[in-house]
N, C-alpha and C positions, 0 to 999 in steps of 0.2 A: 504494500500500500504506500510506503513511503518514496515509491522510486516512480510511482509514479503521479506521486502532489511534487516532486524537484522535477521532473520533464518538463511542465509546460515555463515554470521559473526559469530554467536552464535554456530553456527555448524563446522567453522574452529577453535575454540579457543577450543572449547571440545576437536576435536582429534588432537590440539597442547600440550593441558595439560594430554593426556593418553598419549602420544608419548612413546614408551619403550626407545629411547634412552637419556643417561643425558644431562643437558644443567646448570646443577652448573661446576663449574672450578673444576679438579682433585685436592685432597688433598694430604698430607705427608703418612696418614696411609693408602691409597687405590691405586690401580693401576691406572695411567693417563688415557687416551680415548684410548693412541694405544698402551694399552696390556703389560707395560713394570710396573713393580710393583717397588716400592722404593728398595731400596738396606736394607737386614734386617740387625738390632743391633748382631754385634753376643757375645759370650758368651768370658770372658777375665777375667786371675788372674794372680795374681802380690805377691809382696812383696816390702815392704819398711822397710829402717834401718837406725834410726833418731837418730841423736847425739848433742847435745846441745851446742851453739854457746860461747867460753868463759865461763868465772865463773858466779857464782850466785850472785853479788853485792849487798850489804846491808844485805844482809842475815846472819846468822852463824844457827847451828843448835836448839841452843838454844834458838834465836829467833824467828826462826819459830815454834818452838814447844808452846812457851809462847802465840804465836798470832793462836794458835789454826788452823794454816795454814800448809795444807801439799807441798809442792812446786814438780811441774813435777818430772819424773824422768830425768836424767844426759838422757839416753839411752835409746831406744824401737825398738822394730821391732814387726810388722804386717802382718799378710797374707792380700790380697785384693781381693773382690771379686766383677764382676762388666763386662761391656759390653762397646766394640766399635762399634766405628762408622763412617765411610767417606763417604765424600759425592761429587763428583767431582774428581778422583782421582787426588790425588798430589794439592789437595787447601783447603780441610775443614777435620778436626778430632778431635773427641774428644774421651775422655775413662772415660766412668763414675763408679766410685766402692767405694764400704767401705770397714770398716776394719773388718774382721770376729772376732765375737767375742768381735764387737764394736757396734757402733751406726754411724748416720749422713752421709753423702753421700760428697764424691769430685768430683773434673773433673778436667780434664789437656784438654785442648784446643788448636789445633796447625793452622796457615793457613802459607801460602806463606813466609809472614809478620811478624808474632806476632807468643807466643808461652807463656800462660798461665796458671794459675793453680784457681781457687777457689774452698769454699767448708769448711765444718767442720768436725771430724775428731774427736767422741768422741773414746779415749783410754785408758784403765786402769781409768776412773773417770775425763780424762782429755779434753777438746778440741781444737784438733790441727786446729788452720786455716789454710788453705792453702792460701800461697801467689804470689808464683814463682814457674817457670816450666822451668828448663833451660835441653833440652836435647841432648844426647850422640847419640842417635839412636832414630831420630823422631817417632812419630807417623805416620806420612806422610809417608807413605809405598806406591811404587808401586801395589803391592801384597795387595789387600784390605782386601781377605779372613781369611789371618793366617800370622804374624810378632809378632815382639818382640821389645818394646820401650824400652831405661833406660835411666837413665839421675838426674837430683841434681833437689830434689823437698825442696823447704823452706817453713815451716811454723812457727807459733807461737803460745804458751800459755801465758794467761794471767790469773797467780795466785798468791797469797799471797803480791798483791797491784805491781808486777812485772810483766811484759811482758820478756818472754824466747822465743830466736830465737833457732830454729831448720832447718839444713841441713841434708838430710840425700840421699839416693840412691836408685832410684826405679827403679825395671826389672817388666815391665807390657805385656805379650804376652796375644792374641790373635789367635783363629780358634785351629786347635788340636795340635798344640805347648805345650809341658807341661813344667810350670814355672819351677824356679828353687827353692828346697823346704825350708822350710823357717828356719834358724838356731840359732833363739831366739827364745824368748818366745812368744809364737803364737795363 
């Protein structure tokens, strides 16, 4: 009698575990249950042009040359190349790129709220941290598909036993927008 009150139990769990439809929660990288697909990264270049905050204190040139240390440069500009992203519009963005030509990976992050920058930033032999994101023209775009940020990105190297502050000015568009092109050395 008991084997067969566990048949028809044994027999609903089988055609629960073929079931064709999913029963995990939808993910980031896959379309939800009703058909509507994440919003994709789309494709973003930029330029930045970074100028060094004040003098080199403690330093002269003979110094540094004696301590076998090369110290940042005064100035640099970078092409960027890299991807956005919103998600909610008008509450989450970020823009992720490096520097062509460099190494290491940034991001500038914006919501409602907050509006920041991290990320390292090898250029010319150097790495720029990224610290601050203050900008002119958000990323927070109504228009999800194609805009243009700029705005005062700060970072910092740390060389020759000195930490060098850098501000400088970033144009980052997005979608078929074409940057504006780059007028250092790139």
């Amino acid at each position: 009698m008991t084997r067969f009150t566990l048949l028809p139990i044994a027999a609903l769990v089988l055609v629960g575990a073929c079931a064709d439809t999913p029963s995990a929660p939808p993910s980031f990288e896959r379309p939800s249950l009703s058909g509507l697909a994440p919003p994709p990264r789309i494709e973003a270049k930029g330029s930045a042009s970074f100028t060094q905050d004040g003098s080199v204190a403690g330093f002269s040139a003979a110094s540094v040359a004696d301590a076998a240390c090369v110290a940042p440069p005064i100035s640099f500009t970078a092409v960027l190349d890299g991807t956005y992203f919103q998600n909610k519009p008008g509450t989450n963005a970020w823009a992720h790129f490096t520097a062509v030509g460099g190494s290491g990976q940034g991001m500038i992050h914006e919501t409602q709220n907050q509006q920041d920058a991290s990320g390292i930033l090898t250029i010319e032999g150097f790495d720029f941290h990224l610290i601050a994101w203050n900008p002119v023209l958000p990323l927070l775009s109504p228009a999800r598909n194609a805009g243009t940020a700029t705005g005062a990105l700060e970072a910092e190297v740390r060389a020759c036993g000195t930490t060098y502050s850098y501000t400088g000015e970033v144009t980052y568009s997005w979608g078929p927008i074409t940057p504006p092109p780059c007028t250092g050395i790139c």
